[in-house]
N, C-alpha and C positions, 0 to 999 in steps of 0.2 A: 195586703190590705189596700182598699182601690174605696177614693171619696170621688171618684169618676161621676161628673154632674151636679153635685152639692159646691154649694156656698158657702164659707166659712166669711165670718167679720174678726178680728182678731185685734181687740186695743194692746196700748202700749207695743206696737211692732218696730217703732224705732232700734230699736235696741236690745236687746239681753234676753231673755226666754222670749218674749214676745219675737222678736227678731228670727228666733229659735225655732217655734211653733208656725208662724206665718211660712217659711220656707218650708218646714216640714209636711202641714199641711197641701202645700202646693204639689211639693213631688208627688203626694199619693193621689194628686190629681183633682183636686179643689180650686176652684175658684177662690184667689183671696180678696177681699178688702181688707187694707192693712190701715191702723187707724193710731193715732199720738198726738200730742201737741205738738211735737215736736217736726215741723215740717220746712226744715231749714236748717243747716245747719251754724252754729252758734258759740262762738268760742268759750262762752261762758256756761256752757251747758253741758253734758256728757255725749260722748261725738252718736250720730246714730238720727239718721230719718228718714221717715216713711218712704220718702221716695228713691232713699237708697237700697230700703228693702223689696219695693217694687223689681228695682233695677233687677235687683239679682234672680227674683222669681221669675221676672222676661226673661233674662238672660239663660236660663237653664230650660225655658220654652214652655215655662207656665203661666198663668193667666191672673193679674191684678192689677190695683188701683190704690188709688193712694186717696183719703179724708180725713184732713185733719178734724180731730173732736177733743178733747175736755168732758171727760165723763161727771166732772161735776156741775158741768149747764145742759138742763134737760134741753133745749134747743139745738146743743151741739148732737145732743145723741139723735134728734127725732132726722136730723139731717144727714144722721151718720146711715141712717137705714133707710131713708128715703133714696140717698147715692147710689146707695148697692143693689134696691129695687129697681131704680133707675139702668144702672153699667149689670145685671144681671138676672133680673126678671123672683130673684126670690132670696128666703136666706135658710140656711139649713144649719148653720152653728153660729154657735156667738162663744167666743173665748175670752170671757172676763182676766183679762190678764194685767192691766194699770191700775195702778194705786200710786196714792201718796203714802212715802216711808216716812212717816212721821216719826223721829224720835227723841228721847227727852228725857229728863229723870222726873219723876213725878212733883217735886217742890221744885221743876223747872220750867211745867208743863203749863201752858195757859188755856185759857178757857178757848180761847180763839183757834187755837192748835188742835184741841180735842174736837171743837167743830169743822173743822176742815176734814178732820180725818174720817169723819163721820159721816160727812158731804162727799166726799170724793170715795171714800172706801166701801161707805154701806150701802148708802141712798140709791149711788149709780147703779148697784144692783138691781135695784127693786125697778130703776126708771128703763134699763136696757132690756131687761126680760119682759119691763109689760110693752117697751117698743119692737120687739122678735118675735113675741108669742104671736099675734095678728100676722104675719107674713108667714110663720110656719104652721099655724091653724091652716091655712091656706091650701097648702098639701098633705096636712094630717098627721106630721113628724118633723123632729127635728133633735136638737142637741145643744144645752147651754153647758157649757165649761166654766168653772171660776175657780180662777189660781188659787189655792189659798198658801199655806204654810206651815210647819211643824211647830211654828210658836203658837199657834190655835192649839195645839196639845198640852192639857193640864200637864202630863207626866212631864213633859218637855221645860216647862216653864220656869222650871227651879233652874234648870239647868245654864238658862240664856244670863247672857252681863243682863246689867242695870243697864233700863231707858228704853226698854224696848212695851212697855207698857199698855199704850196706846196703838201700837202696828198688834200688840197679839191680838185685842180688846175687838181690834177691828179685823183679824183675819178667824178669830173664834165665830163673828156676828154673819160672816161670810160661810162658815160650815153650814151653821144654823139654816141662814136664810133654805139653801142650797139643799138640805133634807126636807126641808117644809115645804118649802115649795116643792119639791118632785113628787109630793103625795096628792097637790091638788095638780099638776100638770101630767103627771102620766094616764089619765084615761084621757088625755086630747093628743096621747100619741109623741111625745115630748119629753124626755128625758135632761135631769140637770144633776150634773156631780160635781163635788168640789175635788181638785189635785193639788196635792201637795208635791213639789216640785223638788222637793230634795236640796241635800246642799248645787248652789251651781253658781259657778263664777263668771259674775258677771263684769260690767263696768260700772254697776251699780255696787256691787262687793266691793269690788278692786278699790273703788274712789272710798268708801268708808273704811277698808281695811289695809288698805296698802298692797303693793306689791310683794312686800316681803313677809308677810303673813303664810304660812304653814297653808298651800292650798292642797294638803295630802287627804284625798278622801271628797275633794269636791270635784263635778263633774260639768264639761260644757251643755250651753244650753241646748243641743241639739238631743244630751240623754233625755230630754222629758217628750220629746216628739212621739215616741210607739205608744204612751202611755197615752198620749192626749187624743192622739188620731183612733184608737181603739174606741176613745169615750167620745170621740166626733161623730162615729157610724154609728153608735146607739139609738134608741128612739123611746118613746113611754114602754112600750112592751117588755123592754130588755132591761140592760144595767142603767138603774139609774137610786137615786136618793143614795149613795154611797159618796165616802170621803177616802180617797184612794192617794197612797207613798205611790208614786211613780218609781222608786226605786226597789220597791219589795219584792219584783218578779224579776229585776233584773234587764237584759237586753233581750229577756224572751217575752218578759211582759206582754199580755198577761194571759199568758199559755197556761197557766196553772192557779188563773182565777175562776 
């Protein structure tokens, strides 16, 4: 699998799949811009930045940049794609991968809480894809990725603790988007699928779940990489308008989709 000449933009790469996918991405020969708020590191914060993920993709003799952005200020993002246009001449993926983890029990939940999550989870969808569709119009294909999660599954939903309400509400609104749109983007050659990323432990788990928590059956962030890079090559003609287990096929993924 060879992204030899594509551009990949990749939020949330500070850290945990993001971190995952940006590296991943790179080996098979993509260009990254790797994008977070996080661009410093910070004692008070979960360890992990941008520019440490850079580091590593130089260091193994692949090609990226570091811009911080906040996908919930449409200015951070028109700047996040202006950079990459700039340090790259084009973009050919966007892998919606940061969000806020909002959680809360619902008689905890405040009004301010549910717009944030709304802001940062939903909205930036709608503002990153109409900032990529114009550069990938450009060339006549391309590939939007957006993380989602198994708590956007009704069957799943009984099954999660209390408080996770408002993260499902908002990774459900992320499937959605991500089918609808692929029916008005695929005859301009553009492909978008949402991935559900499986269990995977991150720093992001570990800090809500502890170290000692049963991690039997979850997987590092590097298993979602064949999954994602498979749906980076796509384009409108091919796989797209799909909500895809990166786990379903396995490590041969997705030889037998």
């Amino acid at each position: 699998m060879s992204l030899e000449g594509k551009v990949a933009i990749v939020s949330g790469a500070s850290r945990g799949i993001g971190r995952g996918l940006a590296v991943g991405l790179a080996q098979a020969g993509a260009k990254v811009v790797c994008s977070a708020r996080t661009d410093a590191n910070n004692p008070h914060v979960l360890p992990g930045t941008i520019e440490a993920t850079v580091e590593q993709i130089r260091a193994a003799g692949g090609e990226a940049i570091a811009q911080r952005c906040d996908i919930g200020v449409e200015s951070d993002i028109t700047n996040l794609v202006d950079a990459t246009m700039k340090a790259f001449g084009r973009v050919d993926v966007l892998v919606n991968n940061a969000m806020a983890s909002t959680r809360g029990l619902f008689d905890d939940t405040t009004n301010e809480m549910w717009d944030e999550s709304m802001r940062i989870n939903v909205r930036s969808l709608f503002l990153t894809a109409k900032a990529v569709s114009g550069p990938m119009l450009e060339h006549g294909s391309g590939s939007i990725i957006n993380i989602s999660s198994g708590a956007a599954d009704p069957n799943i939903g009984p099954m999660m603790p209390p408080g996770y309400l408002v993260y499902s509400v908002a990774k459900a609104a992320l499937e959605r988007f991500s089918t609808a749109l692929a029916v008005e983007l695929s005859p301009r050659g553009i492909a978008v699928n949402a991935l559900r990323p499986g269990a995977v432990k991150t720093e992001q788990s570990v800090h809500e779940l502890g170290e000692d928590h049963d991690w039997t059956g979850w997987g590092p962030p590097e298993a979602v990489v064949p999954a994602c890079n498979f749906l980076a090559e796509q384009d409108g003609s091919g796989f797209t308008g799909r909500i895809v287990d990166s786990t379903q096929y396995g490590i041969s993924w997705p030889a037998t989709a």
